[in-house]
C-alpha positions as CSV (number, residue, x, y, z in Angstrom):
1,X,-39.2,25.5,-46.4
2,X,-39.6,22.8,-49.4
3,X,-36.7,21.2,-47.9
4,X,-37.6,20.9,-44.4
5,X,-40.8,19.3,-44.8
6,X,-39.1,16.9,-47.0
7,X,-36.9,16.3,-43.8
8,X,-39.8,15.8,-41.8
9,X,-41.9,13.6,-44.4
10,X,-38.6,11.4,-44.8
11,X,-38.2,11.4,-40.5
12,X,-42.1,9.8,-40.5
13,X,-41.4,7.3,-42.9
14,X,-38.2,6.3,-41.1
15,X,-39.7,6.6,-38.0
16,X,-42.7,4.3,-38.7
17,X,-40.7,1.5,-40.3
18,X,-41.0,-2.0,-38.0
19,X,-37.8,-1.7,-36.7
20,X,-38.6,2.0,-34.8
21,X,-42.3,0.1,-33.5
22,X,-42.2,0.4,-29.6
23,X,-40.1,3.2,-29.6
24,X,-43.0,4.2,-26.7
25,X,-41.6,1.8,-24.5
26,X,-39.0,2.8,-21.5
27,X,-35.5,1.1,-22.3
28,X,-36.3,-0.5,-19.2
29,X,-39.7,-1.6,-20.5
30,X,-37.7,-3.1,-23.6
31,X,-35.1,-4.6,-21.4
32,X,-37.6,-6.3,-19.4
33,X,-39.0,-7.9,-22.9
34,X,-36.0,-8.5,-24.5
35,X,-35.4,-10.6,-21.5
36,X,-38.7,-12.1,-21.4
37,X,-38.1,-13.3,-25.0
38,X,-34.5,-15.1,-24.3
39,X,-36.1,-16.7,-21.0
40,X,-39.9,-17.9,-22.1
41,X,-41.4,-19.4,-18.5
42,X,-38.7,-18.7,-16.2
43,X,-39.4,-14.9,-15.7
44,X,-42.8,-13.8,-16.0
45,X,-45.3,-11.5,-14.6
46,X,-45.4,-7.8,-14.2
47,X,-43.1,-8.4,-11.4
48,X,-40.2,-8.4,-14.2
49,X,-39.6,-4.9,-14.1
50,X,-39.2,-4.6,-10.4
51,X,-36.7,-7.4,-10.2
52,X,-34.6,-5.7,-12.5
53,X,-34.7,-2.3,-11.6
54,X,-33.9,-4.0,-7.8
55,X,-31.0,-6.7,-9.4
56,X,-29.3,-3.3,-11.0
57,X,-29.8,-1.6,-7.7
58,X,-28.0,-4.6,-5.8
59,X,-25.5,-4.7,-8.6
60,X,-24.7,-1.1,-8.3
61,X,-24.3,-1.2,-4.6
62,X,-22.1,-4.6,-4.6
63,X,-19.7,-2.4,-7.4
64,X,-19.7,0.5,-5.1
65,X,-18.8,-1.5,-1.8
66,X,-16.1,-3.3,-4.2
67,X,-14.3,0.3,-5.4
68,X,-14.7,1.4,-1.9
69,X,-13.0,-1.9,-0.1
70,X,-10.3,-1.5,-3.0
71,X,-9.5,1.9,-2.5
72,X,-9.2,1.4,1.1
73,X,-6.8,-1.6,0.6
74,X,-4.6,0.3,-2.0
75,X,-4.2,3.1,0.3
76,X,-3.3,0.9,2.8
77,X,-0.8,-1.0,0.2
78,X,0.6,2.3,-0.2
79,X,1.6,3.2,3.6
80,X,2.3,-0.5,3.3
81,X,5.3,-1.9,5.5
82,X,6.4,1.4,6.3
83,X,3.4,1.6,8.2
84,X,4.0,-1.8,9.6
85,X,7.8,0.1,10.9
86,X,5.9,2.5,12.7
87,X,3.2,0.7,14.6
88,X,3.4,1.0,18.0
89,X,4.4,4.7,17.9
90,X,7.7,4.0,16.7
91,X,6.8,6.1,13.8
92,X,10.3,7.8,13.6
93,X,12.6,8.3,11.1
94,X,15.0,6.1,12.2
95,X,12.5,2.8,11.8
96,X,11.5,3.9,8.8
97,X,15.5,3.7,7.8
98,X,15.9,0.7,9.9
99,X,13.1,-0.9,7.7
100,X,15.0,0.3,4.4
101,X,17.6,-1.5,5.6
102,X,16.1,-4.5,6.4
103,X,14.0,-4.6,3.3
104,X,17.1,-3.9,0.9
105,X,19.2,-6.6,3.1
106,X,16.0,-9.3,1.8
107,X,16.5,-8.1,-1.4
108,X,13.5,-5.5,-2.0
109,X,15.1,-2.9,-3.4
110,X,12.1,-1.3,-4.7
111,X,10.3,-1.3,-1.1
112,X,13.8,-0.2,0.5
113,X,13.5,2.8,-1.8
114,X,9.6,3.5,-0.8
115,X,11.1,3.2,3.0
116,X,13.8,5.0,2.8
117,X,11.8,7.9,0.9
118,X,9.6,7.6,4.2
119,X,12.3,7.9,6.6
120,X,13.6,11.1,4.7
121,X,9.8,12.5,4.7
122,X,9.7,11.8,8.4
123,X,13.3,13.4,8.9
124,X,12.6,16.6,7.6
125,X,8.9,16.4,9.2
126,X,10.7,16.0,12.7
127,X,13.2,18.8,11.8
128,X,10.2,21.4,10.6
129,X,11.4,21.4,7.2
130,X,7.6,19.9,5.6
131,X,4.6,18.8,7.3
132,X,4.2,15.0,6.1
133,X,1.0,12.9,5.6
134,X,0.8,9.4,4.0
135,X,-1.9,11.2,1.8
136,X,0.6,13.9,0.3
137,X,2.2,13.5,-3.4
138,X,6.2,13.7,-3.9
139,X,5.2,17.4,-5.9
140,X,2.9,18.5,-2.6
141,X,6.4,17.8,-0.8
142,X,8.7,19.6,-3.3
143,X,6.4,22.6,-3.0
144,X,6.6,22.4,0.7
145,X,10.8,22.2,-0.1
146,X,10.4,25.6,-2.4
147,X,13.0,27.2,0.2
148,X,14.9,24.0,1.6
149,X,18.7,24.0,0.5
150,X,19.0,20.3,-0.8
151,X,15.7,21.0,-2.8
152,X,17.6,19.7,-5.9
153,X,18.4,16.8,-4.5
154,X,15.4,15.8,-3.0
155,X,13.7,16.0,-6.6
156,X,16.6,13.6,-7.7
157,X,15.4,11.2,-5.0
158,X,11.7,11.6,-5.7
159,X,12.2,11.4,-9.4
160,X,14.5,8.6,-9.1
161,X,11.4,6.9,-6.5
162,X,8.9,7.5,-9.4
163,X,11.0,5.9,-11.8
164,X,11.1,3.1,-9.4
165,X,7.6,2.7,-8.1
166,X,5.4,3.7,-10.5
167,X,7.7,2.6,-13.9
168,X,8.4,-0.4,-15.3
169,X,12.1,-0.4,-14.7
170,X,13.3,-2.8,-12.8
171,X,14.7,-2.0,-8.8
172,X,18.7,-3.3,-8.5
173,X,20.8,-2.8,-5.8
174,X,22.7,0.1,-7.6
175,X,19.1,2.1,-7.3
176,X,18.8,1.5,-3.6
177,X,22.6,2.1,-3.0
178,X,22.2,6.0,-5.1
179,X,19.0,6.6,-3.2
180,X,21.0,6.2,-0.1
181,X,23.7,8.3,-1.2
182,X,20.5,11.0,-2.4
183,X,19.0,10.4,1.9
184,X,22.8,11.8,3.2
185,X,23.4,14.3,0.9
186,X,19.7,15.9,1.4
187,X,19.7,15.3,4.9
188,X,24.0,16.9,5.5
189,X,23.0,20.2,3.1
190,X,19.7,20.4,4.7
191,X,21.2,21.1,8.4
């Protein structure tokens, strides 16, 4: 017991040291002071507190609006000009493949690759082989493949899209000419 109220003793003395002095006070309250102190005149009143605890409010809300209109755009980046293909209700697999094509012909190999992955998705959507959504994951669609007979070769394709998309490897021409050869070979062992 000698030893705990030693512990306590020492806590008291430490605790009523200058530097502790207002411990009372809300961090809010200490906030509002602090700010007081680096602004003499131009903030005053009791009014202080309010303002901040509305300014963090306001701040909160802008960053949440912010993340929201973000998340909305990226999701929107990621159908991207695939989605742009298929306006209209021409959301088939063959403008999907026709958008591969015109993408890889200007040169974007790494967007040819993300449209031609969509044009396979769509293809085996259309044939009853997976259900697709743009919110799916490559792995949701492999799962959905568990049975399919160019299973192996459709993780080829996804793998080698990963690679593309999400790593830091550059897209060439000889990527978007083996994810072609990947689209045929799925699509001929999967009939």
């Amino acid at each position: 017991m000698h030893a705990q109220e030693r512990a306590r003793e020492l806590l008291a003395e430490i605790l009523s040291r200058e530097e502790f002095a207002g411990a009372e006070e809300s961090l809010l309250q200490r906030l509002a002071a602090a700010i007081k102190a680096k602004l003499p005149g131009l903030i005053s009143g009791p009014g202080l507190a309010t303002a901040l605890i509305i300014s963090l409010a306001a701040l909160a809300v802008f960053t949440g609006l912010l993340i929201w209109i973000m998340r909305r755009h990226s999701l929107a980046t990621a159908a991207g000009s695939g989605e742009s293909a298929l306006q209209g209700g021409k959301g088939t697999p063959r403008a999907a493949l026709a958008a591969s094509r015109e993408a890889a012909g200007k040169g974007s190999h790494k967007e040819a690759i993300r449209l031609l992955l969509l044009a396979l998705l769509l293809q085996l959507d259309e044939e009853g082989a997976l259900e697709y959504h743009y919110s799916r994951t490559n792995g949701e669609y492999l799962r959905q493949l568990q049975f399919f007979s160019a299973r192996p070769v459709a993780a080829e394709l996804f793998s080698l899209y990963e690679k593309i998309w999400y790593g830091r490897s550059r897209c060439r021409r000889e990527d978007y000419d083996r994810s072609l050869k990947l689209y045929a070979a799925i699509l001929e062992r999967g009939q």
